[in-house]
PDB file of N, CA, C, O and CB in Angstrom:
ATOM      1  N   UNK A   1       0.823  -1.192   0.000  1.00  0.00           N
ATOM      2  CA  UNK A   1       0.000   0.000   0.000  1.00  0.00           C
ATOM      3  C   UNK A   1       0.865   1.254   0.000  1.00  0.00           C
ATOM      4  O   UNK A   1       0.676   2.277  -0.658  1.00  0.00           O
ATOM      5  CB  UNK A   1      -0.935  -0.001   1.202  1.00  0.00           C
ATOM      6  N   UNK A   2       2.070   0.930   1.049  1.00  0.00           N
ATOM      7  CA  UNK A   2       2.793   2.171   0.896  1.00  0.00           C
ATOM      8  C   UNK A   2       3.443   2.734  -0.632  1.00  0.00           C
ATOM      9  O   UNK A   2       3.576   3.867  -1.095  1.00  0.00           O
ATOM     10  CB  UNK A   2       3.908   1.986   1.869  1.00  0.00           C
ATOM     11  N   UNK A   3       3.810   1.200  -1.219  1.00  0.00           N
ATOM     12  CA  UNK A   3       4.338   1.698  -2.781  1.00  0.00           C
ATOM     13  C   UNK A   3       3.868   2.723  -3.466  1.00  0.00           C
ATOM     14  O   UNK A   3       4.468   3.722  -3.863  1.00  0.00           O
ATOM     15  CB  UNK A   3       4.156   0.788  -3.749  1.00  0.00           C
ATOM     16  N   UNK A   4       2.634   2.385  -3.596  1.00  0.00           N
ATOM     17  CA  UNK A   4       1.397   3.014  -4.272  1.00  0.00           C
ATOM     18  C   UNK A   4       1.090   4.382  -4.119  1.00  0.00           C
ATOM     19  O   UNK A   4       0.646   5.270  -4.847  1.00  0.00           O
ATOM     20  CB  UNK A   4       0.265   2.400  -3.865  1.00  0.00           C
ATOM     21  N   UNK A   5       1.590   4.244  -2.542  1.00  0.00           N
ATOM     22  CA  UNK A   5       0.910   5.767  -2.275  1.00  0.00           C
ATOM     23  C   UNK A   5       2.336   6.520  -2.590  1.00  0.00           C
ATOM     24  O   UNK A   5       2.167   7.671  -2.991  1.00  0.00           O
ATOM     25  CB  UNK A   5       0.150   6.128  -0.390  1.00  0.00           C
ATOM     26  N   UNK A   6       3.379   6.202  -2.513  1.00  0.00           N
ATOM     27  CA  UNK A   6       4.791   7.020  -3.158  1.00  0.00           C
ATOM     28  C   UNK A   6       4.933   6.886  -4.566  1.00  0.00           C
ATOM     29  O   UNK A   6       5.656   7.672  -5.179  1.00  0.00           O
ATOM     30  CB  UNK A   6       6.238   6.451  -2.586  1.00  0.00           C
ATOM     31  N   UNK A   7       4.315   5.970  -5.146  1.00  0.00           N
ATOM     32  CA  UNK A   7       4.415   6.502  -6.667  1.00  0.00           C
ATOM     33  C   UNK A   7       3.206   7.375  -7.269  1.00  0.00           C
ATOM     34  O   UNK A   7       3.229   7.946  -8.359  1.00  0.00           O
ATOM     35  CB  UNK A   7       4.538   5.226  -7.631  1.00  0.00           C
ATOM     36  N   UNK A   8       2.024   7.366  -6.242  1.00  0.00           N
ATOM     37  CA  UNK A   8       1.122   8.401  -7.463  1.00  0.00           C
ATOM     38  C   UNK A   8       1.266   9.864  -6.418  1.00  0.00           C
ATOM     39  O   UNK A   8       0.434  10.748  -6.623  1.00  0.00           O
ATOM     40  CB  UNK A   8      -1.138   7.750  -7.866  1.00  0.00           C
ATOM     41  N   UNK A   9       2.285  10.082  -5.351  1.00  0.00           N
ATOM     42  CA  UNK A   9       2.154  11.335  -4.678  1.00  0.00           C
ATOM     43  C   UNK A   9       2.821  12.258  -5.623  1.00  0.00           C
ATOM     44  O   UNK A   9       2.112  13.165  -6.058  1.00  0.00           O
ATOM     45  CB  UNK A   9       2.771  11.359  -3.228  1.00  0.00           C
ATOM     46  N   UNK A  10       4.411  12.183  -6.141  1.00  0.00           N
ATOM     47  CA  UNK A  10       4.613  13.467  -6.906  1.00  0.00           C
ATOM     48  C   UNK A  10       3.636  13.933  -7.504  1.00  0.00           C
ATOM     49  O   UNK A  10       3.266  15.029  -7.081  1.00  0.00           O
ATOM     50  CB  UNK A  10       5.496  13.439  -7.804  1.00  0.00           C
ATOM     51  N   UNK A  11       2.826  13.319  -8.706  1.00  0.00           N
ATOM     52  CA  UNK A  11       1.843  13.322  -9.630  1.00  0.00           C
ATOM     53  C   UNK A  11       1.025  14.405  -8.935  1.00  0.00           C
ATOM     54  O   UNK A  11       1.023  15.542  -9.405  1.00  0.00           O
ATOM     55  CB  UNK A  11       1.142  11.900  -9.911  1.00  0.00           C
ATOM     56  N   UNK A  12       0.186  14.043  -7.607  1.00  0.00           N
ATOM     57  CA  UNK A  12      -0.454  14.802  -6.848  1.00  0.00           C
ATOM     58  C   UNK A  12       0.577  16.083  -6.299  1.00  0.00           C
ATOM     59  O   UNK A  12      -0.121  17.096  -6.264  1.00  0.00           O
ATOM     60  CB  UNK A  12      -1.050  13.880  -5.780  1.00  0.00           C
ATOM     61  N   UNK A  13       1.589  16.307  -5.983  1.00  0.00           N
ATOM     62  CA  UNK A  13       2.332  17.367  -5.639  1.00  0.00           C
ATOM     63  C   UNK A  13       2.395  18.378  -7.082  1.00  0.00           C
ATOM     64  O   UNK A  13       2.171  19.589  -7.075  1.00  0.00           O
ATOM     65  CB  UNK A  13       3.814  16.785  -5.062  1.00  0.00           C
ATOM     66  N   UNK A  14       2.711  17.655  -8.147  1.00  0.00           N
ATOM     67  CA  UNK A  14       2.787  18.585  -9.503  1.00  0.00           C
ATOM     68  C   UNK A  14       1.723  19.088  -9.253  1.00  0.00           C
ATOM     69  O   UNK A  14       1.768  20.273  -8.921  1.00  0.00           O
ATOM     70  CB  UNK A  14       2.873  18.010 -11.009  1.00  0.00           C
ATOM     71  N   UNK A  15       0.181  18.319  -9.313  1.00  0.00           N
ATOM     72  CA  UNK A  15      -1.085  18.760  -9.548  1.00  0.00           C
ATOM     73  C   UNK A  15      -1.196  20.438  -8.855  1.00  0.00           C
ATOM     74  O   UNK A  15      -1.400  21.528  -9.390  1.00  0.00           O
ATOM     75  CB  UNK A  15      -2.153  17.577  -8.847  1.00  0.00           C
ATOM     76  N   UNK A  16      -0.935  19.989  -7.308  1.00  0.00           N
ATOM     77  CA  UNK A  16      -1.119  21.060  -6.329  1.00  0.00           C
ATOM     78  C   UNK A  16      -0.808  22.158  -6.711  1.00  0.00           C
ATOM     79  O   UNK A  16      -1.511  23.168  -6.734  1.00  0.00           O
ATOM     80  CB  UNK A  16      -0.529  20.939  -5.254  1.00  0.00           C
ATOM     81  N   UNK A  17       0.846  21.960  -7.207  1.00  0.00           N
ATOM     82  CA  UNK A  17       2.244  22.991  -6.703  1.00  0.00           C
ATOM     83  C   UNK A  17       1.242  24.253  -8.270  1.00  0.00           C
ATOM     84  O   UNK A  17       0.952  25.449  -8.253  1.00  0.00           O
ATOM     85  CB  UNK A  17       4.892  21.913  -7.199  1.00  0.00           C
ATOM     86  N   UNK A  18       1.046  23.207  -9.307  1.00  0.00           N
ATOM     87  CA  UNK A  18       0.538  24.148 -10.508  1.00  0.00           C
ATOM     88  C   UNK A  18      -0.545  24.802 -10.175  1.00  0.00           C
ATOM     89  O   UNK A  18      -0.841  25.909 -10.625  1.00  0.00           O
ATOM     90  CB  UNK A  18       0.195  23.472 -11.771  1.00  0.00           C
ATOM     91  N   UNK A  19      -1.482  23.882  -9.022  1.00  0.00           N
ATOM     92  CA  UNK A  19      -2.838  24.999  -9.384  1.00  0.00           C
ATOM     93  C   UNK A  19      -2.473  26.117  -8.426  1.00  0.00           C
ATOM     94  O   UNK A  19      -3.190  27.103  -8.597  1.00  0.00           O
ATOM     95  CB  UNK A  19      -4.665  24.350  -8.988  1.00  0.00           C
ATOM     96  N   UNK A  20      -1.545  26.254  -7.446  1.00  0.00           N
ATOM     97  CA  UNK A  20      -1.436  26.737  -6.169  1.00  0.00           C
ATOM     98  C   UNK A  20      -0.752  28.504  -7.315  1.00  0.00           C
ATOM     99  O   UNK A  20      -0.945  29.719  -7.273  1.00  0.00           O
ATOM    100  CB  UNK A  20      -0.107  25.475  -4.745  1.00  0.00           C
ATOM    101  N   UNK A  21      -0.013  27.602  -8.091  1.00  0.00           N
ATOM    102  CA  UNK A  21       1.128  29.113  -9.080  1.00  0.00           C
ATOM    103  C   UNK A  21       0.005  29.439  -9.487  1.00  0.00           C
ATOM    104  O   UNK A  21      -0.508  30.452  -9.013  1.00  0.00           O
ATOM    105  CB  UNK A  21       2.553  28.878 -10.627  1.00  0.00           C
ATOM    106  N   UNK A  22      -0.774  28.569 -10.607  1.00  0.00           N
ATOM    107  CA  UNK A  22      -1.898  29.360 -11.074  1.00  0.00           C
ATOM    108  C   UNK A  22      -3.052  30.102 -10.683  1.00  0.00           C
ATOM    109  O   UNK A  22      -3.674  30.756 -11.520  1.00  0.00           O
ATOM    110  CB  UNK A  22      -2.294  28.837 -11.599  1.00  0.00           C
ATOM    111  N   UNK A  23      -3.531  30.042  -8.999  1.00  0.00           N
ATOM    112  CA  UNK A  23      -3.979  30.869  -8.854  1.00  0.00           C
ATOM    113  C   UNK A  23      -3.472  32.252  -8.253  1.00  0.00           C
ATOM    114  O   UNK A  23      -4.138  33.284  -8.171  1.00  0.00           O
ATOM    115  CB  UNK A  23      -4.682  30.392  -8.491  1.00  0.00           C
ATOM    116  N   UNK A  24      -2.508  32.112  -7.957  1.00  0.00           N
ATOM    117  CA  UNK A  24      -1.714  33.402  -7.359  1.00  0.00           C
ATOM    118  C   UNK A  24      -0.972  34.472  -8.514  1.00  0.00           C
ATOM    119  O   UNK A  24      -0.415  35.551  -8.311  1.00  0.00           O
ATOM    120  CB  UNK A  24      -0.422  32.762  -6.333  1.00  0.00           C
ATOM    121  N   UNK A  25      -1.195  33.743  -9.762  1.00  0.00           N
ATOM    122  CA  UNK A  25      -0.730  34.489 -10.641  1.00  0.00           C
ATOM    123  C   UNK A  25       0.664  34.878 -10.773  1.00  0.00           C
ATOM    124  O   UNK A  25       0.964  35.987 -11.215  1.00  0.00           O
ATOM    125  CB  UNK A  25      -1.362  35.380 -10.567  1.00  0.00           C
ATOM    126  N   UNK A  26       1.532  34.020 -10.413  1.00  0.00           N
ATOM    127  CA  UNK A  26       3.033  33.861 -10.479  1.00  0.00           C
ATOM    128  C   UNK A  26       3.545  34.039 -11.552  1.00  0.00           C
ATOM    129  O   UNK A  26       4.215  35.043 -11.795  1.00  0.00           O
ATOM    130  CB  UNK A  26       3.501  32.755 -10.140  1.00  0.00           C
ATOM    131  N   UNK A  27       3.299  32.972 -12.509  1.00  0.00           N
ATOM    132  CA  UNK A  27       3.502  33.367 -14.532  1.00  0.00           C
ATOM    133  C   UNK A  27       2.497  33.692 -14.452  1.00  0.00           C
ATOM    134  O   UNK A  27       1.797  33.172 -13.584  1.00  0.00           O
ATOM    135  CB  UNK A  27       3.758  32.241 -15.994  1.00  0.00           C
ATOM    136  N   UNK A  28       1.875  34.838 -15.429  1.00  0.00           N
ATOM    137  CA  UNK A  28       0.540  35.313 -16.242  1.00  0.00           C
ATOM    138  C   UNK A  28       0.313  34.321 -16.942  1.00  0.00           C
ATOM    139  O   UNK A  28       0.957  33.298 -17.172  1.00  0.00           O
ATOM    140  CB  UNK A  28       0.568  36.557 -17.160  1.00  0.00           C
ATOM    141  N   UNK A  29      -1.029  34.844 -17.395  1.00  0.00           N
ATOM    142  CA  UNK A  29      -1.971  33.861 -17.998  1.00  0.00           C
ATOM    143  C   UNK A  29      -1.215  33.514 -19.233  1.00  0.00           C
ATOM    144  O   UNK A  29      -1.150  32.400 -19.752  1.00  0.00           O
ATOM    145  CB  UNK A  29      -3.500  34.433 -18.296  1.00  0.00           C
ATOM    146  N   UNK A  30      -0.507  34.903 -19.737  1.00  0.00           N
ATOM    147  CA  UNK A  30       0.127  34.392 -21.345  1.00  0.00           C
ATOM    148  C   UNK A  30       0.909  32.843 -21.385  1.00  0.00           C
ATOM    149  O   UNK A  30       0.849  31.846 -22.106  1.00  0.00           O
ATOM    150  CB  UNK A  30       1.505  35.659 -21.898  1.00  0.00           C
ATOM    151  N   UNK A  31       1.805  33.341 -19.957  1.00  0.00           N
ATOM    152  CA  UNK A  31       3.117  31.674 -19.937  1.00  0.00           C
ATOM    153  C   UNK A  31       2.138  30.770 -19.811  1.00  0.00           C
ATOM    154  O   UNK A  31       2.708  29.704 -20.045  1.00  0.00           O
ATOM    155  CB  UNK A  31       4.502  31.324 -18.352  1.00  0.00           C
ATOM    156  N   UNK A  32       0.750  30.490 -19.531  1.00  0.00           N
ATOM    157  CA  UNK A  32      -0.114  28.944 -19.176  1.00  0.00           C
ATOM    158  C   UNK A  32      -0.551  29.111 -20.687  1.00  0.00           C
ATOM    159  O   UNK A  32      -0.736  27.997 -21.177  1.00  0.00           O
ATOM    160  CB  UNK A  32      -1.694  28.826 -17.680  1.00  0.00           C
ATOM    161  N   UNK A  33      -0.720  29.880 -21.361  1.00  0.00           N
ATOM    162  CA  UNK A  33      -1.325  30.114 -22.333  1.00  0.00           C
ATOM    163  C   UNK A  33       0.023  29.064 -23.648  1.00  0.00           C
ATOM    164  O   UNK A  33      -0.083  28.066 -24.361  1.00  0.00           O
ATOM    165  CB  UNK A  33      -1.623  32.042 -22.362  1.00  0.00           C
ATOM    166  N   UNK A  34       0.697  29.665 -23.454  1.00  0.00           N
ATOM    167  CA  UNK A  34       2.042  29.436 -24.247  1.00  0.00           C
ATOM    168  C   UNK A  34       2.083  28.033 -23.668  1.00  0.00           C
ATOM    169  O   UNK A  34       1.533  27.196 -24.383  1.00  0.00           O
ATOM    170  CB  UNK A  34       3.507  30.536 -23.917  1.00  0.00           C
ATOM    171  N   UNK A  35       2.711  27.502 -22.320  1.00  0.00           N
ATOM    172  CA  UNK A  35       2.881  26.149 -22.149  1.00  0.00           C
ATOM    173  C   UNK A  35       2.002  25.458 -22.712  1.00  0.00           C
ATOM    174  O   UNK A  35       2.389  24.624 -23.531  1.00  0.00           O
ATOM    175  CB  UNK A  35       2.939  25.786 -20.985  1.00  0.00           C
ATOM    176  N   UNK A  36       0.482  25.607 -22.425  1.00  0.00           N
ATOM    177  CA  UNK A  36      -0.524  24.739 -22.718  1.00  0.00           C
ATOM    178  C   UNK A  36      -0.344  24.419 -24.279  1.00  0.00           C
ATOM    179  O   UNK A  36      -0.551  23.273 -24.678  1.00  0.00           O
ATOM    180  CB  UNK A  36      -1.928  25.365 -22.318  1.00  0.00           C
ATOM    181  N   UNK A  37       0.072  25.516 -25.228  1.00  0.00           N
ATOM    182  CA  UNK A  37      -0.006  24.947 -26.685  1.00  0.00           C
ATOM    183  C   UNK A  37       1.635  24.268 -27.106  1.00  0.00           C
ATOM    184  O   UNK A  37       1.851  23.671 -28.160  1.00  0.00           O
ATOM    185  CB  UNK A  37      -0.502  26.403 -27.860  1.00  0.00           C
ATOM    186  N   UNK A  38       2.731  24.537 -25.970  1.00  0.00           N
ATOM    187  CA  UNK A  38       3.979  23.851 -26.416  1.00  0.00           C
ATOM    188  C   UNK A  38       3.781  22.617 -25.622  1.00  0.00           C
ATOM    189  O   UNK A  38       4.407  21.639 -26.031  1.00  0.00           O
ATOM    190  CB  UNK A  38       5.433  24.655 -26.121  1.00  0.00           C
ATOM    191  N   UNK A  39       3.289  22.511 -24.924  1.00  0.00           N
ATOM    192  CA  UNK A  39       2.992  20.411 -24.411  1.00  0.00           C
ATOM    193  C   UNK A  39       1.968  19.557 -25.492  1.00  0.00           C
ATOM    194  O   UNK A  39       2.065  18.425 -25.964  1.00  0.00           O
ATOM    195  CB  UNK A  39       1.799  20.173 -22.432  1.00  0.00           C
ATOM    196  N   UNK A  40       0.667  20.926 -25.702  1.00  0.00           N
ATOM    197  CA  UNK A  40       0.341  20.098 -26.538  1.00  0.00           C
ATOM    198  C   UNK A  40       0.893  19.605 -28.296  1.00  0.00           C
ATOM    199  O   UNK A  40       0.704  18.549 -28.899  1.00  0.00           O
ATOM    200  CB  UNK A  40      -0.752  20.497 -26.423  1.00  0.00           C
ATOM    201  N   UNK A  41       1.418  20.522 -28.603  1.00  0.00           N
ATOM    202  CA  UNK A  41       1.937  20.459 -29.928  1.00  0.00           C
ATOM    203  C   UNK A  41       3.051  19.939 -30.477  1.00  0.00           C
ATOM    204  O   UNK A  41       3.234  19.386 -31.561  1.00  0.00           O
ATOM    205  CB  UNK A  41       2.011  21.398 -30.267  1.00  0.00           C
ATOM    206  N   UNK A  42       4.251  20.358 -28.980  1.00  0.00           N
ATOM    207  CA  UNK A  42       5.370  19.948 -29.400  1.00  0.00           C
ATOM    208  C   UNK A  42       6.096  18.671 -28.679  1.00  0.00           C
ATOM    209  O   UNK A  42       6.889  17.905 -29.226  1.00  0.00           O
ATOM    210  CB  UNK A  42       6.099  21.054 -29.367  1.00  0.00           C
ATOM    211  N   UNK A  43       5.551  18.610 -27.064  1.00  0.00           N
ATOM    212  CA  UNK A  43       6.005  17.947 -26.225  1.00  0.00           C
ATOM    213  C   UNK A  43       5.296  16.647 -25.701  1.00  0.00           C
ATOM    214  O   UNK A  43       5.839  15.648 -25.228  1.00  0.00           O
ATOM    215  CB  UNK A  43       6.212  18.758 -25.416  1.00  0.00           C
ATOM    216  N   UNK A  44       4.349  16.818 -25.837  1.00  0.00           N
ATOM    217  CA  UNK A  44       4.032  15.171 -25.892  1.00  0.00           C
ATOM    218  C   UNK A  44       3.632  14.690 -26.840  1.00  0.00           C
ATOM    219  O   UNK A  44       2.948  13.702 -26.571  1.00  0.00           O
ATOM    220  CB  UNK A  44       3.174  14.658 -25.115  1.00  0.00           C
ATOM    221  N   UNK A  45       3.775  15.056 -28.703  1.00  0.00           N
ATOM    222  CA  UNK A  45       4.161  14.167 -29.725  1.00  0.00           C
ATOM    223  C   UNK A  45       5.322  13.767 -29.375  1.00  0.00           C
ATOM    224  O   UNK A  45       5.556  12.579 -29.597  1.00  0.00           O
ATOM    225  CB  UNK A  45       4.173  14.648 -31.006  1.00  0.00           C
ATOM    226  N   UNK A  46       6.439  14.621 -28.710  1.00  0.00           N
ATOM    227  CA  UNK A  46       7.908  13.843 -28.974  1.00  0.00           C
ATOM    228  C   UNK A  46       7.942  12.859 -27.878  1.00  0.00           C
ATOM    229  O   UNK A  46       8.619  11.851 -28.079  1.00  0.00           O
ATOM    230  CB  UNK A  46       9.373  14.877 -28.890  1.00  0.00           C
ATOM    231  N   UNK A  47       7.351  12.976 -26.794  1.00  0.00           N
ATOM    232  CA  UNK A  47       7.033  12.029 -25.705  1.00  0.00           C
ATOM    233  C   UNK A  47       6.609  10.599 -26.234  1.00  0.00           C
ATOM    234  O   UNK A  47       7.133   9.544 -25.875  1.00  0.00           O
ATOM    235  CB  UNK A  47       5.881  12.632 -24.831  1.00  0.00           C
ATOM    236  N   UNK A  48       5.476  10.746 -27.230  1.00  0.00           N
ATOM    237  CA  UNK A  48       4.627   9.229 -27.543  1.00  0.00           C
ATOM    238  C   UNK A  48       5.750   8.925 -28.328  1.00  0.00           C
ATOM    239  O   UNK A  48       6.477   7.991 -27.989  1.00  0.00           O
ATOM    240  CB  UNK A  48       2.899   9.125 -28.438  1.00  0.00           C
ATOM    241  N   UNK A  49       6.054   9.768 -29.602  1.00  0.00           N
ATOM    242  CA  UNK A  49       7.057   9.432 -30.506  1.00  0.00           C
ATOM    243  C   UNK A  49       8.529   8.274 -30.284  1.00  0.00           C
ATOM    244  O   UNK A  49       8.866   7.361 -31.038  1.00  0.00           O
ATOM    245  CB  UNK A  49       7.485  10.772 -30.751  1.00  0.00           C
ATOM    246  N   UNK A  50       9.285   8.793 -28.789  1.00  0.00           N
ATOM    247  CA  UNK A  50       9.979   8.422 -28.372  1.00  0.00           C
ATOM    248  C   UNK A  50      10.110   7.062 -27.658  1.00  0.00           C
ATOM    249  O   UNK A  50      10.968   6.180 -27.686  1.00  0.00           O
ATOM    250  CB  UNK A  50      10.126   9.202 -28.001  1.00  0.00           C
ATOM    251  N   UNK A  51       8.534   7.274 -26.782  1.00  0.00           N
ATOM    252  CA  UNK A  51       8.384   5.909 -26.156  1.00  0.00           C
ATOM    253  C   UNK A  51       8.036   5.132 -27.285  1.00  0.00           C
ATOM    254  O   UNK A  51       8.331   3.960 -27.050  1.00  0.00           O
ATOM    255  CB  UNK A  51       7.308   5.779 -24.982  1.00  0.00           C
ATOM    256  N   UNK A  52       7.338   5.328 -28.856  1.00  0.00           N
ATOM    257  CA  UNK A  52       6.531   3.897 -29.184  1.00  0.00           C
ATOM    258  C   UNK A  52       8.192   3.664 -30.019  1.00  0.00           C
ATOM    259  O   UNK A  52       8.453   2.490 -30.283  1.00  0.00           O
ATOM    260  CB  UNK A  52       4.521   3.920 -30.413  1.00  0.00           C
ATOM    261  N   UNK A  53       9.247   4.714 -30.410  1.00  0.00           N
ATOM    262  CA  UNK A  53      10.318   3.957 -31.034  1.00  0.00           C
ATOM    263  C   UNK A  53      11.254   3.374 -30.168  1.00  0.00           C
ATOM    264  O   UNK A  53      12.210   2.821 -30.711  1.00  0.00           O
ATOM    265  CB  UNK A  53      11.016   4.725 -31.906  1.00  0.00           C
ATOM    266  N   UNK A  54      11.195   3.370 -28.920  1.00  0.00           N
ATOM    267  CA  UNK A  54      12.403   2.507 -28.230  1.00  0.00           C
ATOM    268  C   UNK A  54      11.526   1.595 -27.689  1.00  0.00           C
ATOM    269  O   UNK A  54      12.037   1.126 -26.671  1.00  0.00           O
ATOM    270  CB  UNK A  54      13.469   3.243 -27.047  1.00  0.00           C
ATOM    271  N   UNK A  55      10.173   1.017 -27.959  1.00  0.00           N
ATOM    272  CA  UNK A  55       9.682  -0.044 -27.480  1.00  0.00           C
ATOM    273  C   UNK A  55      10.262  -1.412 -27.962  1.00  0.00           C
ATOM    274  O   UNK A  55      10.627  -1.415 -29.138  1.00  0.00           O
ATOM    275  CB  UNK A  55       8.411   0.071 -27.697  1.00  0.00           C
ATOM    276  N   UNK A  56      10.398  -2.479 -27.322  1.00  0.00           N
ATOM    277  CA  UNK A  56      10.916  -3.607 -27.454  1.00  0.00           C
ATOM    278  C   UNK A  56       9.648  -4.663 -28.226  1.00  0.00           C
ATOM    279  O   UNK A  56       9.270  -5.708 -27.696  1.00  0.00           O
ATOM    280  CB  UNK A  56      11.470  -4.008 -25.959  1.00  0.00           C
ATOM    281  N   UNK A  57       9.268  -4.297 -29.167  1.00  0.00           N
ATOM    282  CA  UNK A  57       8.258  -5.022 -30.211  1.00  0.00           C
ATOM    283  C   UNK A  57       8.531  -6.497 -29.762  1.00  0.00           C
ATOM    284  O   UNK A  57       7.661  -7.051 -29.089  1.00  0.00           O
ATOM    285  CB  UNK A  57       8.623  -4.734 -32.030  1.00  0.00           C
ATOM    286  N   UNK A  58       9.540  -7.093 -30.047  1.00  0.00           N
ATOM    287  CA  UNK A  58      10.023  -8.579 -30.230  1.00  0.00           C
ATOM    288  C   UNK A  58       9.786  -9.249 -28.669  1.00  0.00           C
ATOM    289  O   UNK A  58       9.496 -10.426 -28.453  1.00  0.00           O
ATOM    290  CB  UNK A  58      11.849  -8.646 -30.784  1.00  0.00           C
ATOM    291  N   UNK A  59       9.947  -8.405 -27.858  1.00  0.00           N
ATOM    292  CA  UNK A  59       9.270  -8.888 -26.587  1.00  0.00           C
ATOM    293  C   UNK A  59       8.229  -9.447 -26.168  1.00  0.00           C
ATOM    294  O   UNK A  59       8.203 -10.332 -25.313  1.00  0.00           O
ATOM    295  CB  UNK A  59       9.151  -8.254 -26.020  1.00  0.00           C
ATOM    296  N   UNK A  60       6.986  -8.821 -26.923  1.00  0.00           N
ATOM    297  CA  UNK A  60       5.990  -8.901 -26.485  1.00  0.00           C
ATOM    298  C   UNK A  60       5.265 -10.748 -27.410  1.00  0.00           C
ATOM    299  O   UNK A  60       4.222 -11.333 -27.118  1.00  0.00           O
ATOM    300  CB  UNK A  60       5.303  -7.227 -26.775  1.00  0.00           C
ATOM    301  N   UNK A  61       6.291 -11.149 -28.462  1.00  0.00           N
ATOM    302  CA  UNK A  61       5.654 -11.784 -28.893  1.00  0.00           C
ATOM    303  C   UNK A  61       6.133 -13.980 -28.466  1.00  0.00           C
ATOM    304  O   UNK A  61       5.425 -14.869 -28.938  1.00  0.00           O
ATOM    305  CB  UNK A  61       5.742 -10.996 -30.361  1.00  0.00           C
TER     306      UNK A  61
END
């Protein structure tokens, strides 16, 4: 049980730590504005991209 709860806590700390900046207005809206379209556009195509080419195909069969 303890595993579990130490691998999904960062996850929950990112969650926090972002909404905590975003409401205090630390970066302006522009930088969430800007991140939101460079994760989606640029950074997690190269994310999937990366994981499905170093997958071990021959493994699985």
């Amino acid at each position: 049980m303890l595993n579990i709860l130490w691998a999904i806590l960062p996850i929950f700390v990112l969650i926090v730590l972002g909404n905590l900046l975003r409401r205090n207005g630390i970066p302006s809206i522009e930088f969430w504005n800007l991140n939101d379209k460079l994760v989606y556009w640029v950074l997690f195509p190269s994310l999937l991209f990366y994981k499905t080419s170093t997958t071990d195909l021959a493994g699985g069969f």
